[in-house]
C-alpha positions in Angstrom: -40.2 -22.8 -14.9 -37.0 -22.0 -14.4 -35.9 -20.9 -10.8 -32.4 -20.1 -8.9 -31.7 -19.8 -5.2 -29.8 -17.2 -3.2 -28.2 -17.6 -0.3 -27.7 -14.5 2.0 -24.6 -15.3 4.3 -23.8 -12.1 5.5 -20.0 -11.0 6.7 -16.8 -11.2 9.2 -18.3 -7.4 10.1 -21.4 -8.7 10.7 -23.0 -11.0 12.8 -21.1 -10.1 16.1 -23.8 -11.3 17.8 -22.1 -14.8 17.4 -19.6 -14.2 19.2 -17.3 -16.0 20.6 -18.3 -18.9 18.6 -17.6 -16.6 15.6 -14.4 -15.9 16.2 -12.7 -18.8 14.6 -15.5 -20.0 12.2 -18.3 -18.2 10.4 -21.4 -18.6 11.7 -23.0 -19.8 8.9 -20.7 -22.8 8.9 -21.1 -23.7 12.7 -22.8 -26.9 12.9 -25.7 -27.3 14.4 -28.0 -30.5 14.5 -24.7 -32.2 12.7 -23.6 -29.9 10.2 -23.4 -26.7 9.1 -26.1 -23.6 9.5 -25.8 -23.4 5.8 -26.5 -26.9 5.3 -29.9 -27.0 6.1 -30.7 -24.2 3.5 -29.0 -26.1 0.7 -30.4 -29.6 1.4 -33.9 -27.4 1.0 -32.8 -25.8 -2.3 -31.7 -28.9 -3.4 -34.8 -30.8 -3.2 -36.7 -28.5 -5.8 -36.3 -30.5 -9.0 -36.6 -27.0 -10.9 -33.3 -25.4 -9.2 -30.4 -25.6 -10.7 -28.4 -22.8 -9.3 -27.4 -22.0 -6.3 -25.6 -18.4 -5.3 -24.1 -17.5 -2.0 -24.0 -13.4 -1.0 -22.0 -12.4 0.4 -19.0 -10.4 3.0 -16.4 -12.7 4.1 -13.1 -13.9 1.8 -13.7 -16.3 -1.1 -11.8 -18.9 1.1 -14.8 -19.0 3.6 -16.4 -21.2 1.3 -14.3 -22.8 -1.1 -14.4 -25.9 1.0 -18.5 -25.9 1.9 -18.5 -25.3 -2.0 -16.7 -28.8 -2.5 -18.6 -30.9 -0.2 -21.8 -29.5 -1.6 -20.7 -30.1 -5.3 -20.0 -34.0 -4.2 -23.1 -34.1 -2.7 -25.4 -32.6 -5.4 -23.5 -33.4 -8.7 -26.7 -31.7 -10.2 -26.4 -28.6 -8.1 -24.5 -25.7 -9.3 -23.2 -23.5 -6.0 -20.8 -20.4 -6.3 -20.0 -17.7 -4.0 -20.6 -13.9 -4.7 -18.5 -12.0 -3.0 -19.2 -8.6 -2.1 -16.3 -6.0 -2.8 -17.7 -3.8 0.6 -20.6 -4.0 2.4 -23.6 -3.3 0.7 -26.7 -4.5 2.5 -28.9 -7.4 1.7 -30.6 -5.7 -1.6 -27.5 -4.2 -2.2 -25.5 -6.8 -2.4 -28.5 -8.3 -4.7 -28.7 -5.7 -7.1 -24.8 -5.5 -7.4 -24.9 -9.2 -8.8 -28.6 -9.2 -10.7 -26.5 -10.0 -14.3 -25.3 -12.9 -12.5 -28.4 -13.5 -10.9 -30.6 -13.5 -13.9 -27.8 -15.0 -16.2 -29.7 -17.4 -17.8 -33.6 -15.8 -17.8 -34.8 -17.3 -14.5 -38.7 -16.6 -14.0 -38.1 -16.5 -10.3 -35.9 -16.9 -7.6 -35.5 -17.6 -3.9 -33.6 -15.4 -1.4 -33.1 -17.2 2.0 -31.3 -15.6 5.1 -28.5 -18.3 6.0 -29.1 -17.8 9.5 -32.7 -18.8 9.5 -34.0 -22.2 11.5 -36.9 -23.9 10.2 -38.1 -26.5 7.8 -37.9 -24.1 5.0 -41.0 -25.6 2.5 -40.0 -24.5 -0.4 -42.3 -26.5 -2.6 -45.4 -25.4 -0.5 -43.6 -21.6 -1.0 -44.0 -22.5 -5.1 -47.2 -23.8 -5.0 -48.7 -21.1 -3.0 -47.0 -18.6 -5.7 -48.6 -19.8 -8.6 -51.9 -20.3 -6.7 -51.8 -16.2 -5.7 -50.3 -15.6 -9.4 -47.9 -13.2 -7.0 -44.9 -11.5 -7.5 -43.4 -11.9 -4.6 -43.4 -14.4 -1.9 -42.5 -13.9 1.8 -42.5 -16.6 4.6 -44.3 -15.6 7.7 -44.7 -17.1 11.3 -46.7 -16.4 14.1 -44.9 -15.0 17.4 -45.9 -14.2 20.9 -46.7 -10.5 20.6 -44.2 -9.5 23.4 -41.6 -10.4 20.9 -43.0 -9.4 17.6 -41.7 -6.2 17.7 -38.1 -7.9 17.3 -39.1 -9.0 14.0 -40.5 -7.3 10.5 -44.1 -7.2 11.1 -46.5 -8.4 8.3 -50.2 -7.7 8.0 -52.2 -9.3 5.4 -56.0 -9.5 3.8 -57.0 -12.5 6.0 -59.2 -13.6 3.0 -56.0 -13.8 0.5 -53.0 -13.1 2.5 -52.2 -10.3 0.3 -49.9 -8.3 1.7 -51.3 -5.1 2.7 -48.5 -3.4 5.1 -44.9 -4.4 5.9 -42.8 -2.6 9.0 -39.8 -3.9 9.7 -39.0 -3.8 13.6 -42.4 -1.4 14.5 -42.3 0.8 17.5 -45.7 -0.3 18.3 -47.2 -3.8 18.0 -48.4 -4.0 14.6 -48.9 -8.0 14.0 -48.0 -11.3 15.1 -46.9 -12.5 12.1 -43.2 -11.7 10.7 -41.2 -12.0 8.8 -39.2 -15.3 8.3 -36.7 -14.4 5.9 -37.4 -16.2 3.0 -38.8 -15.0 0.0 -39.5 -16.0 -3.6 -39.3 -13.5 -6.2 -40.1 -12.5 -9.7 -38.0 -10.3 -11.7 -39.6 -7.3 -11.1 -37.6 -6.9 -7.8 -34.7 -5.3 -9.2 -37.2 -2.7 -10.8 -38.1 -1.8 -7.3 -34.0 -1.7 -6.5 -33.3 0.1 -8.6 -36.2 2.8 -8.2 -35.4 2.7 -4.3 -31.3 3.1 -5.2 -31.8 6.1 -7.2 -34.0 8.1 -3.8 -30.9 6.9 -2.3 -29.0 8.6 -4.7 -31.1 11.8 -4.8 -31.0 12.4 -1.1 -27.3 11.6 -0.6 -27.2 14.7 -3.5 -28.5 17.3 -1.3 -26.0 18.4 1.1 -29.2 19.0 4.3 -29.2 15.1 4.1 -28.5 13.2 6.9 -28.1 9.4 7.1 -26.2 6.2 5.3 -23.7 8.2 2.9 -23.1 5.0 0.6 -25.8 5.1 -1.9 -25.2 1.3 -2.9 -25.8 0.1 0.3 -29.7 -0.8 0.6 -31.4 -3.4 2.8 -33.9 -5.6 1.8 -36.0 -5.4 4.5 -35.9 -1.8 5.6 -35.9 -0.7 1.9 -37.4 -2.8 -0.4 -40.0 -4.8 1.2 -41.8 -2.0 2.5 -42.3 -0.6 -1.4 -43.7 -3.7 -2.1 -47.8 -3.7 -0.2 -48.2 -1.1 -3.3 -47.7 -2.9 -6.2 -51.5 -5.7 -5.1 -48.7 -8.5 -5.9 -47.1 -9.2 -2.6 -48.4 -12.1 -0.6 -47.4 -13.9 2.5 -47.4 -17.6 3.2 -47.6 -19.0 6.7 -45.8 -21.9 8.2 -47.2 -23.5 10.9 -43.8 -25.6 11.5 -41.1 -24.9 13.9 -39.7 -21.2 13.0 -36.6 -19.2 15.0 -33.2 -17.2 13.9 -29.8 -18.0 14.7 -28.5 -14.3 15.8 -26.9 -14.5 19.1 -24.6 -17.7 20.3 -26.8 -19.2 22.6 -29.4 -19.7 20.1 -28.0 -22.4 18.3 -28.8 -24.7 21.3 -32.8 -24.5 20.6 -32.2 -24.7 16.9 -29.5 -27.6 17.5 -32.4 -29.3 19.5 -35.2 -28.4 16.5 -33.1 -29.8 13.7 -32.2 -33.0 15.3 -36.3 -33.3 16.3 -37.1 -32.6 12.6 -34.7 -35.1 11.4 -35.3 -38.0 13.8 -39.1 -37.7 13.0 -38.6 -37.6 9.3 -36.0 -40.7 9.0 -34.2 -41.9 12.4 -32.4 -43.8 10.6 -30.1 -41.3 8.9 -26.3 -41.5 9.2 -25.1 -40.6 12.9 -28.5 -40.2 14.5 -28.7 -42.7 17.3 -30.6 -45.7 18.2 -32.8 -45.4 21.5 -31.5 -47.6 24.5 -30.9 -47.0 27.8 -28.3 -44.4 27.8 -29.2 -42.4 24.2 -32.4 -40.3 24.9 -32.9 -39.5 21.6 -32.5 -37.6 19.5 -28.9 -37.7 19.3 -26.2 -36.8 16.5 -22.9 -38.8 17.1 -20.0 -37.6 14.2 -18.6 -41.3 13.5 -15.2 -40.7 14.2 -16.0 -39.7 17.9 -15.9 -41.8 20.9 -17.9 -42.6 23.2 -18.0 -44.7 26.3 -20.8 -47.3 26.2 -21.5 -46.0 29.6 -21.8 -42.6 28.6 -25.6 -41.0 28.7 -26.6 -39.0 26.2 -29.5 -37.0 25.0 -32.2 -35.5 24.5 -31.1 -32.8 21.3 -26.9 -33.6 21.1 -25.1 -33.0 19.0 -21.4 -34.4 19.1 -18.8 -33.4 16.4 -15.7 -35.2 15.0 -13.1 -36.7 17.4 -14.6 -36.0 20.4 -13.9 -38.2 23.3 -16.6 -39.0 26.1 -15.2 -40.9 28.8 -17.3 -43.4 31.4 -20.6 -42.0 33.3 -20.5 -38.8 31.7 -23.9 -37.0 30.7 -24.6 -34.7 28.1 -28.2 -33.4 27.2 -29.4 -30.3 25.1 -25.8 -29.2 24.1 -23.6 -29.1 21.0 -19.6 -30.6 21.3 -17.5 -29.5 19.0 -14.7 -31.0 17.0 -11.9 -32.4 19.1 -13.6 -32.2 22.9 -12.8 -34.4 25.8 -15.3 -34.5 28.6 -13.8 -37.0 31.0 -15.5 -39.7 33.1 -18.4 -38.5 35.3 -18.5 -34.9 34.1 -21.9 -33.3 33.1 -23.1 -31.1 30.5 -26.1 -29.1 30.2 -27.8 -26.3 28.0 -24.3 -25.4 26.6 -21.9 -25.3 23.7 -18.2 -26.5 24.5 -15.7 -25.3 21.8 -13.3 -27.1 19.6 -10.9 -28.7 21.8 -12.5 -28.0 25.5 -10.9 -30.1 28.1 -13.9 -31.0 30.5 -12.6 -32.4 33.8 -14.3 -35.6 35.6 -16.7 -34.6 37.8 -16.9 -31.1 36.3 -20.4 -29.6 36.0 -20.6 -27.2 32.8 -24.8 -26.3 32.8 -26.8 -23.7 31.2 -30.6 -23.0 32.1 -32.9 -25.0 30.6 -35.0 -22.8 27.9 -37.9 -24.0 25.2 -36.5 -24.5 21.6 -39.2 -22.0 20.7 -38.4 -19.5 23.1 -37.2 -16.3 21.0 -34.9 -15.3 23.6 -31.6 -16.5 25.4 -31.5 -14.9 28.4 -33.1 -14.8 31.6 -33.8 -12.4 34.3 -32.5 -13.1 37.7 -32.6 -11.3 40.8 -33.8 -7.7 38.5 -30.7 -8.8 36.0 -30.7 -10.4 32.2 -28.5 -13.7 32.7 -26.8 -15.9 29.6 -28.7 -19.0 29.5 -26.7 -21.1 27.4 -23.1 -21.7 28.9 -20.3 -21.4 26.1 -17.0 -22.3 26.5 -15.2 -21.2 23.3 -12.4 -23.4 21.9 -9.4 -24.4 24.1 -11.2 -24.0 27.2 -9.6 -26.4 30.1 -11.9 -26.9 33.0 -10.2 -28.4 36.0 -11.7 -31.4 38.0 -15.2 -31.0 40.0 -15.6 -27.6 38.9 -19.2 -26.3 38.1 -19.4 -23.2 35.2 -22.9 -21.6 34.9 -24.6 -19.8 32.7 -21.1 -18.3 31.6 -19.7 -17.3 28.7 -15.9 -18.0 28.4 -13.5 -16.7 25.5 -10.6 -18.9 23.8 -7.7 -20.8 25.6 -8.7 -20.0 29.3 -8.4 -22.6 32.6 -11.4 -22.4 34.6 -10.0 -23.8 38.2 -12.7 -22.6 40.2 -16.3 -22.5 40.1 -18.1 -19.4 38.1 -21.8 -18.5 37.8 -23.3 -16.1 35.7 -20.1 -14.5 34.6 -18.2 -13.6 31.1 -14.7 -15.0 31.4 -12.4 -12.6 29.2 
C-alpha cells in the first residue's frame, strides 16, 4: 500500500509566537533535543518502510530549506523530500488542495499530514495499523489534556466503543472533551472531495456581497474547515497515544519539548551520537554537538542540549536549557530553564534562570503577584551578559549588554 507524507511547516508570517528565536531562523529548523523541530517528524516518516515521499508545505522562500533538504537526502538515500512552496498564504487545507496533483502524483492510497511544530513520539505505524483495523478514512491523533486547557486545543469526542469520531470543534467556547487534537492525521483520498466541496461554500458566500469574513476563497484551514465536515461521513476515527504529547507555539516551549526528546531518546538508545555518558557532573540526559567544548569540570544536565562551538568554561552549571551555536558561558556562571541564542556571551559568575516548569505542562507562564510572568529566560543571539549578573524570567531581543541585574522584564 502505497503511502506519502506531508509535512505542514507553516510561514515567515506565521508563527510569531516564536519570537525572538524566530527572528533569524525558522522555527521549524530550531533545534531542539539536538537537531531540528523538523527532524523529529522526518526520522518518524522515515521509519515506515511503505513511504517513499516526503512533501514539505509550505510559506517561507525555497531557500529555507534547500539545506534541511540536503542533509535529509544524505541521510535517507531512500527518502524522497521536496518543498512546496506556497505562492500566498492559503491555510493548512489550502495550501493542501493547491498541490493535491502533486500530492497524489503517483496514486498513493493514503497519506499523512503532520504539523511541523508538534512534539511527541509520533507512532506512525500504530497510526497505520489502527487504520486498517477501523477500515477508516481518515485518521486523527488524539491526547488526553487537563480540562482547564482543553479548550486551547481542537476538541474530539468519540464512540468510546470504536473511537469513531462523532463531533469535532476546534478551540470550543465551552468544555467539550479532554481529548484533542494532536495534529497528525492519516488520510485517504477522499479528503480533497471534502476540499473541494468546503472551497466551493467558500466560493458561494464570498459571491454575495451581505458576506462578511475571509475574502480569499483559496484560503481554507484544515482544522476549522475540514475536519469539522468530517464526524458525517461514519469514516472518521481517532487514535489515542498515551505517550508524551505537547506543541511547540510560543518560544519558551521548546524547553519542555527540548527536555521530552532528549528523555525519549536516552531511554530508547543512550548510546546514540552526542548523548552523554552518566558520571558525576553529566546528569543525564544530555546532548553535547561534538565540536563544542566543555570543561571537564563543567556540570551538566538534566535535559541539555548544547549546539555546535559552544564553549563552557570551569564550574559552570547548566540544567533544563538549550545553547545554541557559538555560546560562551564562562567559568562559574549558571544556567537554568532558559535558551541562550547563537553567540550569547555569559559572564562568570552570571546567573541566567528561568522557573522551573513540568515538560508536560501546556503552558509557559506563570502568575506572580496577580501578573502572567515568562518562565523560560531567552536571551536571543548576541546577547553579552556582564560578570555576576543574574537575568530572570526575561526575555531579551538580539545584540543587547545586560550590565545589571533584570527580573521579569522584556529587554527591547
Amino acid at each position: 500500500m502505497s503511502t506519502k507524507a506531508l509535512i505542514l511547516v507553516g510561514g515567515g508570517t506565521r508563527g510569531t509566537r516564536f519570537r525572538p528565536l524566530s527572528l533569524d531562523t525558522p522555527k521549524v529548523l530550531f533545534p531542539v533535543g539536538g537537531k531540528p523541530i523538523l527532524s523529529h517528524a522526518v526520522d518518524a516518516v522515515a521509519s515506515l518502510k511503505d513511504v517513499k515521499e516526503v512533501l514539505l508545505v509550505g510559506f517561507y522562500e525555497d531557500s529555507v530549506f534547500s539545506q534541511f533538504i540536503a542533509d535529509t537526502n544524505k541521510q535517507y538515500p531512500n527518502l524522497s523530500i521536496k518543498y512546496l512552496r506556497e505562492y500566498k498564504a492559503m491555510g493548512t487545507a489550502g495550501g493542501l488542495y493547491h498541490f493535491r496533483d502533486v500530492i497524489l502524483k503517483g496514486n498513493p492510497s493514503r497519506f499523512f499530514v503532520i504539523h511541523a511544530d508538534v512534539c511527541c513520539s509520533f507512532p506512525l505505524k500504530e497510526i497505520e495499523e489502527f487504520y486498517e483495523e477501523k477500515k477508516a478514512k481518515y485518521v486523527i491523533l488524539g491526547t488526553t489534556v487537563p480540562a482547564a486547557v482543553a479548550n486551547n486545543f481542537g476538541a474530539i469526542v468519540t464512540d468510546p466503543e470504536t473511537q469513531r469520531v462523532i463531533h469535532y470543534v476546534e478551540k470550543p467556547e465551552s468544555h467539550i472533551s479532554n481529548l484533542i487534537n494532536a495534529g497528525v492525521y492519516l488520510f485517504d483520498q477522499t479528503i480533497f472531495d471534502t476540499i473541494a466541496a468546503a472551497k466551493k461554500v467558500r466560493e458561494e458566500k464570498a459571491q454575495d456581497p451581505s458576506f462578511v469574513g475571509e475574502g480569499d476563497e483559496d484560503h481554507l484551514r484544515l482544522e476549522q474547515d475540514i475536519l469539522v465536515q468530517l464526524p458525517a461521513t461514519d469514516a472518521f476515527y481517532a487514535y489515542e497515544t498515551k505517550d508524551f504529547w505537547r506543541q511547540i507555539k510560543t518560544a519558551g516551549s521548546a524547553v519542555p519539548a527540548n527536555a521530552l526528546y532528549l528523555q525519549q531518546a536516552f531511554q530508547a538508545d543512550p548510546k546514540q551520537p552526542g548523548l552523554q555518558a552518566p558520571s558525576a557532573n553529566i546528569v543525564p540526559p544530555v546532548y553535547i554537538d561534538p565540536s563544542a567544548k566543555i570543561d571537564s569540570t563543567a556540570k551538566l544536565g538534566p535535559n541539555v542540549s548544547i549546539g555546535p562551538r559552544a564553549v563552557i568554561a570551569a564550574g559552570a552549571r547548566i540544567k533544563d536549557s538549550i545553547v545554541l551555536e557559538g555560546v560562551e558561558v564562562k567559568h562559574d556562571a549558571a544556567v537554568f530553564h532558559s535558551i541562550l541564542g547563537r553567540g550569547c556571551k555569559i559572564g562568570s559568575w552570571a546567573r541566567i534562570e528561568g522557573s522551573a516548569v513540568a515538560p508536560n505542562d501546556h503552558s509557559e507562564t506563570l502568575v506572580k503577584d496577580g501578573a502572567k510572568i515568562q518562565s523560560v529566560t531567552i536571551l536571543s543571539s548576541d546577547v553579552n551578559v556582564s560578570e555576576e549578573v543574574h537575568v530572570q524570567n526575561t526575555i531579551v531581543l538580539p545584540h543587547k549588554d545586560i550590565k545589571n541585574d533584570v527580573v521579569n522584564e522584556v529587554i527591547m
